[in-house]
N, C-alpha and C positions, 0 to 999 in steps of 0.2 A: 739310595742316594749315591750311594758311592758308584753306581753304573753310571751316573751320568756327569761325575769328576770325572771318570775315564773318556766318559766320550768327549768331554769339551775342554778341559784342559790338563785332567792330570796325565802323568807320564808313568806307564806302566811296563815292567818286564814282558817282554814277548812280541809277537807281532801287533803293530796299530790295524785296526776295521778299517776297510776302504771307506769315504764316504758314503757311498750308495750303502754299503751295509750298515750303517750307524742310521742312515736316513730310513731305511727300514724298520731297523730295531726302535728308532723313537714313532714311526708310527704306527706300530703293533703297540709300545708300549700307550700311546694319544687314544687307540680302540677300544684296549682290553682295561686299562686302570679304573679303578674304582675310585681314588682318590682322587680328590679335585684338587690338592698338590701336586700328587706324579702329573697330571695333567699337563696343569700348568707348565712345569719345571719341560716338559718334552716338549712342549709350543714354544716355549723360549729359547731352548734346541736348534728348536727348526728353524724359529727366524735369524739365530748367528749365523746357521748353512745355506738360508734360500739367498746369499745376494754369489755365492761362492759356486754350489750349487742348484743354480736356478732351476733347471729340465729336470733335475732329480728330484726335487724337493715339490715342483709342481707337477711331475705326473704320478708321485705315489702319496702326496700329504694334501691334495687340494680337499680330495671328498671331506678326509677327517676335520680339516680345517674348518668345513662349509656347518661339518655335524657338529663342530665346537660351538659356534655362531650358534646353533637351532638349539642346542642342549644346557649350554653354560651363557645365557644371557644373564646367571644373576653376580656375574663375578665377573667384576668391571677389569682386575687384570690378564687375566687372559683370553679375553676378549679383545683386549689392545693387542696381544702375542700375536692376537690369529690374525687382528685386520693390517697388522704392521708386515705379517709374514705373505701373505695373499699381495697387499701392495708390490712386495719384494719380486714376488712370482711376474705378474703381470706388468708392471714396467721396473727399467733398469735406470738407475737412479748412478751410475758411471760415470764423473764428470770432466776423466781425459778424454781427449780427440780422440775419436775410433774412425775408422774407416769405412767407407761409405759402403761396401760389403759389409762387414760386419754389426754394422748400422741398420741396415733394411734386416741382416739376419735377427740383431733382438728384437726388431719390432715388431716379424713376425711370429717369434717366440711369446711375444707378450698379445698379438692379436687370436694365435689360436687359446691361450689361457683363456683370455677373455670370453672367447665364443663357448669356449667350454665352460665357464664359466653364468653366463645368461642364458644356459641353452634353458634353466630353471629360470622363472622370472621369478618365481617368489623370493628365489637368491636377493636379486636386485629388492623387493619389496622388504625384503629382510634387511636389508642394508640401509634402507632410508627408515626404518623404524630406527635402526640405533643410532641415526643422525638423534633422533630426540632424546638420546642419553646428554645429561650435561657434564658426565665424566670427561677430563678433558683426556686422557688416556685411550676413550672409546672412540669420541665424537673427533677428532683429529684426526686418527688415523683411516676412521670411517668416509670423511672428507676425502683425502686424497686418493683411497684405493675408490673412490666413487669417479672422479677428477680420470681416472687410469684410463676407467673402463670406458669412460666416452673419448679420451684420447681415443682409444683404439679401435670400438664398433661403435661411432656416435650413433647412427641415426637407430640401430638396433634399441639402445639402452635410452637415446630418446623417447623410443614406443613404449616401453615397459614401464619408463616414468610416466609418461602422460597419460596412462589409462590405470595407474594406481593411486588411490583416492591419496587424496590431498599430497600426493608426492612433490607435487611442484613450490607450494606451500611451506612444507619441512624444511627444503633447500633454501626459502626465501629465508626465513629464521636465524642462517647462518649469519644475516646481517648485522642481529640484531644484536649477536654475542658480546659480552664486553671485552672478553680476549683477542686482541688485534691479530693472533696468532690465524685462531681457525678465522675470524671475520678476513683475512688478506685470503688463505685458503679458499673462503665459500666463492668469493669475486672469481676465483678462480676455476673452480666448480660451475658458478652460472654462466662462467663464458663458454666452458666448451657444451654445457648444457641447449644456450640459445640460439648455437652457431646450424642455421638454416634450418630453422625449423619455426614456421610465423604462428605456429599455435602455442607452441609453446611459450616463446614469445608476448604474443599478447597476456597469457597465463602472468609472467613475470612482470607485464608491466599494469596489468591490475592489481596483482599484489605490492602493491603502491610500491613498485621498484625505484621510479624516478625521484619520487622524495627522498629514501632512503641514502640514492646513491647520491642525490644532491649536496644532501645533510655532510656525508660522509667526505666529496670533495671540497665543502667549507672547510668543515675542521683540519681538514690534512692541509689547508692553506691552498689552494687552488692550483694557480700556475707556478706556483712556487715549490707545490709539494711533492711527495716521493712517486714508489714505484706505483702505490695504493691511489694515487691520484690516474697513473694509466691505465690502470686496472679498471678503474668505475667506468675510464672514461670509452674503454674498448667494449663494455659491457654495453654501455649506453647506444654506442656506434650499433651493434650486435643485434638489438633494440628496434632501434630506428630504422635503419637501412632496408629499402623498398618494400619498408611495413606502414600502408598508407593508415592504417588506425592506429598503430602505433604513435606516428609520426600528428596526427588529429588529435591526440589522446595527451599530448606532451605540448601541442600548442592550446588545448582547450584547459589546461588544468593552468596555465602560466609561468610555466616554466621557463618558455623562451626569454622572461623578464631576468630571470635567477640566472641567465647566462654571459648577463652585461659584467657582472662587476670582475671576471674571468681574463677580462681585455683591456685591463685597467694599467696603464705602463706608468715608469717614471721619464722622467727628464733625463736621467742615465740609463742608459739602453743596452753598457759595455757591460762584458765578462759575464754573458749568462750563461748556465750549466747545462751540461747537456739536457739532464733530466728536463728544465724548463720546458729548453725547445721544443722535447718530445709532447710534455705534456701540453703545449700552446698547439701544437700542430696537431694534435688528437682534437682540441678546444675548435679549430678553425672548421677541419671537417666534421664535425660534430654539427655545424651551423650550416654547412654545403649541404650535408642529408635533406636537411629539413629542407633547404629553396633547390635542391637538384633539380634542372629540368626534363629529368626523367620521372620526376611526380605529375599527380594533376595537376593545370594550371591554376585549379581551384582552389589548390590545400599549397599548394606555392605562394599564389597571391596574399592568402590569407596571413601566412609565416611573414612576406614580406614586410605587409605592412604592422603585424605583430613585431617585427625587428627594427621598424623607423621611428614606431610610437614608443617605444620602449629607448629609444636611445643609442643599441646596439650599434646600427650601420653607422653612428655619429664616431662609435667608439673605436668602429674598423679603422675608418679613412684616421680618425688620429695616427694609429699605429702605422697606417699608410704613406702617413705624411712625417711621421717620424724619424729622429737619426739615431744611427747606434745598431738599429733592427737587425739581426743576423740575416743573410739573402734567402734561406728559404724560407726562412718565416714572412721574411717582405713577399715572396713568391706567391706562397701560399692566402696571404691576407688579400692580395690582390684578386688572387681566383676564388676569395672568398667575397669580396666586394663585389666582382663580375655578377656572381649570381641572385647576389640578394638585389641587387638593381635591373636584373635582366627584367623586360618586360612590364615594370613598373613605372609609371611614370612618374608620380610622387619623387621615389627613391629616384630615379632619373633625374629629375629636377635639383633634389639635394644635391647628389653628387655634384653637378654642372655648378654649383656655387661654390664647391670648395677649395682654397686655397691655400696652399703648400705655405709652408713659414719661409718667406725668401723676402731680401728688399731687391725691388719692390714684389709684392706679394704675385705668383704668377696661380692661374688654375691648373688644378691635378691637372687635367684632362692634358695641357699641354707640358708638365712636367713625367708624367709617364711616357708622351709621344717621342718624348727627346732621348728616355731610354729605349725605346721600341728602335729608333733609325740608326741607336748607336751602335756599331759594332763591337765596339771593346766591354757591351755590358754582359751577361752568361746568357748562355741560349732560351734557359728555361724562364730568366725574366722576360723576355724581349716575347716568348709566347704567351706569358701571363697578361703582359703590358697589351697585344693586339686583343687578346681574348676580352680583355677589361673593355677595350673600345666598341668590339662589337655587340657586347651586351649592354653599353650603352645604349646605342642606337638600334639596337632590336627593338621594333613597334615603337620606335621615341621620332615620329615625323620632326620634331620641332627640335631636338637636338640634331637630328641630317641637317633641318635646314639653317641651322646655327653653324654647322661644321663649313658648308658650301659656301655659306654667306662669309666668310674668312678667308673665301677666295677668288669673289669677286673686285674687282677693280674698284668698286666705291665704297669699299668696306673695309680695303688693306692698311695697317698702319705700321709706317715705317720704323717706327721707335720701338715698337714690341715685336715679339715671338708670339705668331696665332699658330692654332692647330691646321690650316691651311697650309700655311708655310712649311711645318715640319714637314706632313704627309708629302710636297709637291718634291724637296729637296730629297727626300728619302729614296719617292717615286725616280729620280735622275741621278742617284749617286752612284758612287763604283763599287759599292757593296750587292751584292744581289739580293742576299737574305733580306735588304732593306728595301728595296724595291721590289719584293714579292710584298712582304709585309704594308709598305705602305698602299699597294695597290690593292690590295682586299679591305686593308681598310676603307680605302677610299669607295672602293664598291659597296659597302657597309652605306657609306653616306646615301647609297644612290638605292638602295632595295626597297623595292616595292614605291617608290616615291616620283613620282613622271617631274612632278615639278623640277624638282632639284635636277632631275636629268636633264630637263633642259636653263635650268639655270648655269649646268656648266659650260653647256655651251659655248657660255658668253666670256668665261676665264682664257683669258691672255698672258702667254711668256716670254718675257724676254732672254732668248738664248744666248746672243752675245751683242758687245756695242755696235753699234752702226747698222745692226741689221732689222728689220722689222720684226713686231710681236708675232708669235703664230700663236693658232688655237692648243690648250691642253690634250683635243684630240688627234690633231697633226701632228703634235710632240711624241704622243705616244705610239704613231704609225711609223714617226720618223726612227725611233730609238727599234724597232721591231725588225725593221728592215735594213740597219748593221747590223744584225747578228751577235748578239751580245747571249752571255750565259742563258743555257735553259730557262732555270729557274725564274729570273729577269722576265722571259718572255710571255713563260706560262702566268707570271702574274700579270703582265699586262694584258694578254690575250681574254684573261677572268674579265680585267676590267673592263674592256670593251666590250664584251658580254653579257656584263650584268648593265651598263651601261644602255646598249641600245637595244635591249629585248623591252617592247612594248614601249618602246618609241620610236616612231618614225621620221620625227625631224633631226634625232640623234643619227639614224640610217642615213636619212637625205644629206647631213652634213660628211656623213663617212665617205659615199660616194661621190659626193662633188669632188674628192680628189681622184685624178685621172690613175694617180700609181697606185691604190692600194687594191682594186681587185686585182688588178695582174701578178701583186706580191700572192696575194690568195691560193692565188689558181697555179702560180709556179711553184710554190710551197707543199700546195696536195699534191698535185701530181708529180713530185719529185719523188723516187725511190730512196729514203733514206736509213739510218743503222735507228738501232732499236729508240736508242734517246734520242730521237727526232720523231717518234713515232707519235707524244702527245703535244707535240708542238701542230703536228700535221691535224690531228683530231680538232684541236681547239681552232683552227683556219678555218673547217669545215665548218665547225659551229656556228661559227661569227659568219661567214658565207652565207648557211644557212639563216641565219637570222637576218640577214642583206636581204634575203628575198622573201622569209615570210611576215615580215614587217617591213615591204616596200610599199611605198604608197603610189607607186608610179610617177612621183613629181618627175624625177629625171628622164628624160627622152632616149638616152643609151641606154640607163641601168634599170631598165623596167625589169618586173619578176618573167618574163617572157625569156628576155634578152640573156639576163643573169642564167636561165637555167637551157636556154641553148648554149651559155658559153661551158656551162660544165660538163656537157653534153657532149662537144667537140672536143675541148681541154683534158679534160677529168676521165668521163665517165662516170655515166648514175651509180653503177656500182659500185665504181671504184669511192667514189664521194662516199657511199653511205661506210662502204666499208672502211672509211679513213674514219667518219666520225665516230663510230663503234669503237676506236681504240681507247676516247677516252673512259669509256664504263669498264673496258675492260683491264684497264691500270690495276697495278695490285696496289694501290694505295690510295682510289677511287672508293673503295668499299671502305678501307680504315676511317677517312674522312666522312663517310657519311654515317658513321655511328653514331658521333656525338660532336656537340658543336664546340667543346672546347679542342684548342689545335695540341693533340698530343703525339710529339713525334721524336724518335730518341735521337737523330740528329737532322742540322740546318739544312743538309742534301733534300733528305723526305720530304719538304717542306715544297708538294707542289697542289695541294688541292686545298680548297677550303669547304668547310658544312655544306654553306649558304648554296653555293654554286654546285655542289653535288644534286640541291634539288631541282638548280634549273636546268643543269642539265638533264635530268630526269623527264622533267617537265616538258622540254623544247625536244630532246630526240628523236619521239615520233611523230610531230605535226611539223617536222622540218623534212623527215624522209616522206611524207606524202607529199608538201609540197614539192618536193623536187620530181616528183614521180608523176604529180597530173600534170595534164596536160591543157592547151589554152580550150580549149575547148567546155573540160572538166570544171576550170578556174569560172568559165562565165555561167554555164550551171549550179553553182556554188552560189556565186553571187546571185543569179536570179532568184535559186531559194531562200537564200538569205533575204531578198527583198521580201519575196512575197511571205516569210515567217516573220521580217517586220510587220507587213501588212495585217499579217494575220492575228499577229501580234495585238497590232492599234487595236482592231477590231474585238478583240477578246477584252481588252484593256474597258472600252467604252460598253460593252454587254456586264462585265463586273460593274462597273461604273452603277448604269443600271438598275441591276438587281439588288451595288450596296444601297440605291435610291430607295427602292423599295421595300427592300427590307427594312430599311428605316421608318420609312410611311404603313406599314405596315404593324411594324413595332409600336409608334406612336399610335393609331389606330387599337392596337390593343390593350395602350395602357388606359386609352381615353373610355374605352369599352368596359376595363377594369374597373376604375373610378363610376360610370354610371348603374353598373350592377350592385358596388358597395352604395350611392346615394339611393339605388330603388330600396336597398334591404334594408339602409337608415332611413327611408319616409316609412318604410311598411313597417317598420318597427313604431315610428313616432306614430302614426295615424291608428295602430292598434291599442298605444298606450293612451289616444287622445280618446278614443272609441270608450275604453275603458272608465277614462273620465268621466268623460260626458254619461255614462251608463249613472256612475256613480252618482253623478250630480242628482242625475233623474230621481233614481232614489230618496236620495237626501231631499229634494223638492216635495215630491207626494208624502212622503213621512212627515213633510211641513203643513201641507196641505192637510192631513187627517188631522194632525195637532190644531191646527187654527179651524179648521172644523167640528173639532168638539168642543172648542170654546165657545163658538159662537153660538153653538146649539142649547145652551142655558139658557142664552133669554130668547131665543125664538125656535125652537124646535120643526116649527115649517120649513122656518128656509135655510133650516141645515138639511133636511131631510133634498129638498133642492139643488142645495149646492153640493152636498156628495153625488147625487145623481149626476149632476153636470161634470166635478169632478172624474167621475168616473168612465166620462165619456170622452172627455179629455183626452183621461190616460191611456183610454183605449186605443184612439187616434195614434196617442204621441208613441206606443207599442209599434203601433203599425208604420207609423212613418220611421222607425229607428229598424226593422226589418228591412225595409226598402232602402236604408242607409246602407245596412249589413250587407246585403246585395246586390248594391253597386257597388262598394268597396270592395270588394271580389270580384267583382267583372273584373274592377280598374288595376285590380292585382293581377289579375292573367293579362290583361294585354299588355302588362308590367311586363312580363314573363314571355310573352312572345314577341316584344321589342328587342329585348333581350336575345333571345334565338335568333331572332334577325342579325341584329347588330354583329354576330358572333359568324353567323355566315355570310355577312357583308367584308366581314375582315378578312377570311378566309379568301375568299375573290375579288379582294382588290387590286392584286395586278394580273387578273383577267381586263380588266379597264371598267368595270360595270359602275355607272353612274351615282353619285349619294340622292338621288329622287328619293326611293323607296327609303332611307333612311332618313330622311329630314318628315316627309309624312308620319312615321312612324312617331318620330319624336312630337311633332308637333301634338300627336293626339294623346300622346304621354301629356303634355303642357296641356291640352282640354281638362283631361282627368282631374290634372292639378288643381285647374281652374275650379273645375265642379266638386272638389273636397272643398277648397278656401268658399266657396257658394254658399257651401251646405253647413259649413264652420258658421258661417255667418247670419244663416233662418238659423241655427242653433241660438243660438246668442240672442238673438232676436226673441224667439221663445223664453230664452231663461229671462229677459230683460221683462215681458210681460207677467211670468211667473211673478217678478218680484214684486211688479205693479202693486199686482192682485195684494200681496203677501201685508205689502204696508197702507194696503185699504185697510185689511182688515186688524190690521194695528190697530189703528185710528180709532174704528172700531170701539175695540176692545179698550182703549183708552179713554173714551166719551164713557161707557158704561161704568166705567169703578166712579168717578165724580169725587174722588179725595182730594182735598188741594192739594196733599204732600205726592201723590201720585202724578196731579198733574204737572209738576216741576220734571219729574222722572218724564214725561211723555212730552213735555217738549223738548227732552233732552233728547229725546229719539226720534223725533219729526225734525232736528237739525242734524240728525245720522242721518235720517232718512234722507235729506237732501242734498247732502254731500251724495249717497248712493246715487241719486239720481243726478245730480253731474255729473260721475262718472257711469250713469248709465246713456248720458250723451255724450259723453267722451269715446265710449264705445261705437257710439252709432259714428261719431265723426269717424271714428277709425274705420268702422266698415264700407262707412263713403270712401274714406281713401283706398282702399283696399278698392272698392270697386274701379275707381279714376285707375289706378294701378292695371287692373286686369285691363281693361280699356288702351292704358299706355302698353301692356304687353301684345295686344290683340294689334294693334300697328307695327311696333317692331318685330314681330312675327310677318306679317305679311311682306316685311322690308330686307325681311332677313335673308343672308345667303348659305349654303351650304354646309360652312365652317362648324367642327363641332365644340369651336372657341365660345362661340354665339349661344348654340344651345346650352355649354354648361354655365353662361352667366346666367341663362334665363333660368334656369333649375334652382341656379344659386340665391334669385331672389325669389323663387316660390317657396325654399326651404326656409327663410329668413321669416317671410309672411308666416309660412306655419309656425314658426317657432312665436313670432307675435303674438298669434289666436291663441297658441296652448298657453302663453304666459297670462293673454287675458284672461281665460276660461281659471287659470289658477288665484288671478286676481278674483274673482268672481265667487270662485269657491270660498274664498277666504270672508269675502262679506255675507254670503250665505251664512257663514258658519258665526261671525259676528253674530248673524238676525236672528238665528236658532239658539243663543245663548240669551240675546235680547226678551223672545219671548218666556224661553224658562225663565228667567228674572219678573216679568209680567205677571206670568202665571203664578209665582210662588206669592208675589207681593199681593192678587188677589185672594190667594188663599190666606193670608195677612188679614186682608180687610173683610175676611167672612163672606168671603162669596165662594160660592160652591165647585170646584174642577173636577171632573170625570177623567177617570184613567184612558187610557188607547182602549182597555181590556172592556173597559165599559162603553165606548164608545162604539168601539167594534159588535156589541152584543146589541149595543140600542139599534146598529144601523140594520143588523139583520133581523131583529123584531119589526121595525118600520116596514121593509121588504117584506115582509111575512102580513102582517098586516094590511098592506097596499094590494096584494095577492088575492086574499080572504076578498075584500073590496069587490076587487074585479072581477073574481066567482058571482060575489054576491048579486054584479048587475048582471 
């Protein structure tokens, strides 16, 4: 111990160790000690020398430091020494001004640590296991030397984390600490962690980052709160920022709701802190990520009208409309309103209603214009304020034509400020910045919109008393052609561009004045200094647009005419080579980046978005036109007729074939439908089949029974009536086989009407005739007819069946002779006679049924081709069968009465002592008789 009083503070006789020799000696002693004191005591050594000794202490104590970590995890203070000492090495924690040499020199004294340091990933893997020590002596210092190494090799020590198990996870945890200490740290940690890396990223924002950090900017008080409210909120940015599932994943969970109460102001607006403003300005683009129009327009829309429904954009334009506001945060809120309205019409609509706190109350839209043409307001509002107008009217038709309509003569009111007014005064004032600005605006009004273009037209101004109105497009030739600032011109030259491109009564109004092509043509072809170079390009443009949207109305200024005068004037090449200056502007490209106007001073201020792409758009089908010739121009046109032509003709063959495929479609569904009603009659007509089978049944099983009664008191002429019986049934076999086998025929030609039908559809827009299908059906309809026939001698038989059945009642009823019996059997002779009304109710039925076939057998022969026709007649043959099967169940059912009737008879005779033979015995007598009848007929 007393070796290392000497080294670190006491004061000894003789010469003092250099430090490099002391930094030696403690880490021979860090190697060689067996005591996890001496250990210790030499780590804490080395972290008093590594901020004094940096390069010493990290190229001869790293390794032993890394073997401390591996060796001594179970001794939570010198595990602080090492990760406190390690930090030390790797960044310099210096907090006076250094010099910007000496500056890039520690950073790369701390970048090559670091790489020596990861060149091991388990290093790194080792170091987010001791993130899960909850020693706050461990996990602290383990945070910040973690926080180091991605200052210095992010995307290195990104990789390392992301493919060690649950690394990213660990790091989340630091959220959840209840020590504000390391929780401010870990904010700190995931920011250099997420910084451009979208896997990682998503990684953080599953691990339900965005609640947490939500949670976290509540309680710190939101816009009001510390540095820990920047921190979430740069984290969040980190997050979000052109991570389109991030950005999905933050508007799906409802987030976007938990960002309104954020933008919540007072009524006092004065004396806010810095911190505020930072953290509101972090709050604002926080809301710009999500609607950027550098997102989908899908997951933009979506954000937008998640931001309207929620409240949010109500809450912007307050703070919009508010006093007190600091100017960049007004700045900022404005280009935060721009966006969430861009493209929206909803939120379009909103805006356009809201009005500023003023008596009398005026709308934003023309209390921002007033700052946009002001000169005295700062630059950077006055581009927020244009930027605000154009994404207004981006894809908003009915806002252009609200703006236009404000500058028409039947719509102007003298007692108010319209948005007309501002733009027109702004367009003429002695400012240029303002008459650049209000000329794009004003082009804004006119994009992509023919109407409005020619609605302006018709706008008239009065430039001084006594003199007549001229057109606003005179005004603006007039001002063109004094020579007024650049700037000044390049915006008007925009708007006469955006103006009469893909208008031609906008062109025909240009050229009806006799001076403005010769201002044109004197302008290109003039030799002028470098800033006149996009003054000359944008002439050419508008030249160019004079002639590829001429329509020839004028008789001088035909596109003939126009491009022999450049011809003579100019030169083709010279032209094309004039209008090439404007792509080649170096501030041509700035502006077509993005459509907000971002430029660091009022000079730069000469292109906008919009007009980047039409100039895009218009440069090469203005250098061909210029370059054919008349000749070129009327084979254009001819093709173009005859690709009208061809056109029509294409137009009417789709036409056509949509006919047919229609007719065709219908055609198969009507086909559909009669394949499902054959497999619903062939199902019904097999279950009727079945029936009727069974009926049969049940009748001769009636037949034996009422034949072995009768055979007690006459045994002849039972022996008779089974004979006949049985001759009968032989028949009625034979005729229900001959049923079986027409009902099978009538089933296949089911099946090959079908096959027809199916290649009739196929080749109907061959043109082939419905002949062969209406035959086809018809004899379908025979078929039908000849089931409902055959339904009907069915019925007929069972009706005589019963005849027979309550003869022999009668019968049987005469022979018992009881009085008490015959009360019972006149109870059954008034059964019996209800059966037989309705076994004439039957018969009436089967006469209708025939009148019916009869009425079908006429409107068939009347009928026409329609397969409307054939499915009603199907429709009532299906109805009739459903009839017959209902009767045939009726019928069952009195059967089934009259077989319950006679076992009642039979039993009551065996009551009164009269004698009843079983089946079994009746069966055995009938073939003894047989037997005996046999013997007979040998005998003679």
């Amino acid at each position: 111990m007393n070796f290392f009083r000497g080294v670190i503070g006491g004061q000894q006789a003789g010469a003092q160790p250099s430090g490099v020799e002391t930094i030696q000696k403690l880490c021979d002693r860090v190697a060689s000690s067996t005591l996890l004191e001496d250990r210790r005591d030499a780590v804490r050594a080395l972290k008093s020398l590594s901020k004094k000794y940096r390069m010493e202490v990290g190229t001869q104590a790293m390794d032993h430091l890394i073997r401390i970590l591996q060796t001594d995890s179970s001794d939570s203070e010198i595990l602080g020494y090492a990760l406190d000492t390690l930090y030390n090495i790797i960044c310099s924690d210096e907090e006076e001004e250094q010099e910007d040499a000496q500056r890039r020199q520690e950073d790369d004294i701390g970048a090559q640590f670091t790489e020596r340091f990861i060149q091991e990933p388990e290093n790194v893997t080792l170091l987010l296991t001791m993130l899960e020590e909850f020693d706050f002596h461990v996990r602290w210092p383990g945070v910040k030397l973690l926080t180091a190494l991605l200052k210095c090799q992010c995307a290195q020590v990104q990789g390392i984390i992301l493919v060690s198990p649950m690394g990213v996870s660990r790091l989340m945890d630091l959220l959840a600490d209840s020590r504000e200490v390391i929780r401010n740290d870990g904010l700190l940690l995931l920011q250099q962690l997420t910084k451009g890396n979208a896997a990682i990223q998503k990684i953080v924002a599953f691990e339900n980052a965005f609640e947490r950090l939500l949670d976290i900017i509540t309680e710190e008080g939101t816009s009001d709160g510390g540095i820990v409210v920047e921190d979430c909120l740069l984290l969040l940015l980190n997050l979000l920022k052109n991570n389109s599932s991030n950005q999905n994943f933050f508007k799906e969970g409802s987030y976007i709701q938990r960002m309104k109460p954020w933008f919540e102001v007072g009524d006092d607006n004065s004396g806010w802190s810095a911190q505020k403003v930072t953290n509101l300005h972090l709050m604002l683009q926080l809301v710009r990520v999500m609607v950027s129009p550098v997102n989908s327009p899908g997951a933009t829309a979506s954000c937008q009208k998640a931001m309207f429904q929620c409240g949010l954009l109500q809450q912007l334009c307050t703070i919009l409309m508010a006093t007190g506001v600091p100017a960049d945060i007004l700045t900022e809120t404005i280009n935060t309103v721009s966006e969430v309205i861009r493209g929206s019409q909803v939120n379009q609509d909103y805006f356009a209603s809201v009005n500023a706190p003023s008596n009398p109350p005026r709308p934003a839209i023309v209390v921002l214009l007033m700052s946009m043409v002001n000169e005295r307001q700062p630059f950077v509002l006055r581009c927020a304020v244009l930027y605000c107008f154009q994404c207004f009217l981006y894809k908003n038709q009915k806002g252009q034509g609200e703006i236009v309509a404000t500058l028409l003569p039947s719509t102007i009111d003298a007692n108010s400020i319209s948005a007309g007014q501002l733009l027109c005064g702004g367009l003429f004032s002695a400012d240029s910045l303002s008459n650049w600005c209000a000329a794009v605006a004003l082009g804004h009004a006119l994009q992509d919109n023919l109407t409005q273009k020619e609605q302006l037209l018709r706008v008239q101004l009065a430039t001084s008393l006594g003199k007549p109105p001229v057109s606003l497009l005179q005004q603006c030739t007039n001002i063109l052609s004094q020579g007024s600032k650049v700037q000044t011109r390049v915006g008007l030259l925009m708007l006469l561009c955006t103006w009469m491109s893909n208008c031609p009564i906008a062109v025909t109004h240009f050229l009806h004045n006799q001076d403005n092509v010769p201002f044109l043509t004197a302008q290109i072809s003039e030799n002028l200094g470098e800033d006149e170079r996009l003054v000359q390009g944008l002439c050419a443009l508008l030249l160019g647009i004079c002639i590829y949207y001429n329509d020839n109305s004028l008789e001088n200024y035909t596109k003939e005419k126009l491009k022999q005068l450049i011809e003579k004037r100019i030169g083709k090449e010279n032209f094309v080579e004039k209008l090439g200056f404007i792509t080649k502007h170096e501030l041509y490209s700035r502006a077509a980046q993005k459509p907000q106007p971002a430029f660091s001073t009022p000079e730069h201020m000469l292109f906008d978005h919009e007009f980047t792409k039409l100039v895009k758009e218009l440069e090469g089908v203005i250098t061909k036109a210029v370059h054919k010739s008349s000749e070129e121009e009327k084979k254009e046109e001819e093709v173009k007729k005859t690709l009208e032509q061809h056109d029509s003709i294409v137009t009417q063959y789709k036409e056509l074939i949509r006919e047919q495929d229609a007719q065709i479609n219908e055609l198969k569904e009507q086909m559909s439908t009669l394949i499902s009603q054959k497999d619903q009659m062939q199902n019904t007509i097999t279950q009727q089949l079945s029936q009727i089978q069974q009926h049969k049944d049940q009748y001769n099983i009636l037949k034996l029974k009422l034949g072995k009664d009768s055979g007690q008191s006459d045994s002849g002429q039972v022996n008779g009536l089974q004979l006949e019986e049985l001759t009968l049934l032989k028949e009625e076999l034979e005729e229900l086989r001959k049923q079986h086998t027409l009902l099978n025929t009538q089933l296949a030609e089911k099946d090959t009407l079908i096959a027809s039908l199916k290649a009739e559809g196929v080749q109907l827009s061959d043109g082939l005739t419905a002949a062969a299908e209406n035959a086809e059906l018809l004899k379908e309809l025979e078929s039908l007819r000849g089931q409902v026939q055959t339904q009907a001698a069915e019925i007929s038989q069972l009706q005589r069946e019963r005849q027979e059945v309550q003869t022999r009642t009668e019968a049987m009823a005469a022979i018992s002779g009881e009085a008490a019996d015959l009360a019972k059997v006149t109870e059954l002779e008034n059964r019996l006679s209800a059966q037989t009304a309705e076994t004439n109710r039957l018969q009436e039925e089967v006469r209708r049924l025939t009148e019916s076939r009869a009425a079908m057998e006429k409107e068939l022969a009347a009928a026409t081709s329609t397969a409307t026709i054939l499915q009603t007649e199907k429709s009532k043959l299906q109805q009739e069968v459903a009839e017959s099967k209902k009767e045939q169940d009726d019928l069952l059912m009195l059967l089934a009465d009259q077989d319950q009737k006679i076992l009642s008879l039979k039993q009551r005779l065996k009551d009164l002592g009269e004698t009843i033979e079983d089946e079994d015995d009746l069966d055995a007598r009938d073939q003894f008789d047989e037997d005996d009848d046999e013997e007979e007929e040998d005998d003679e």
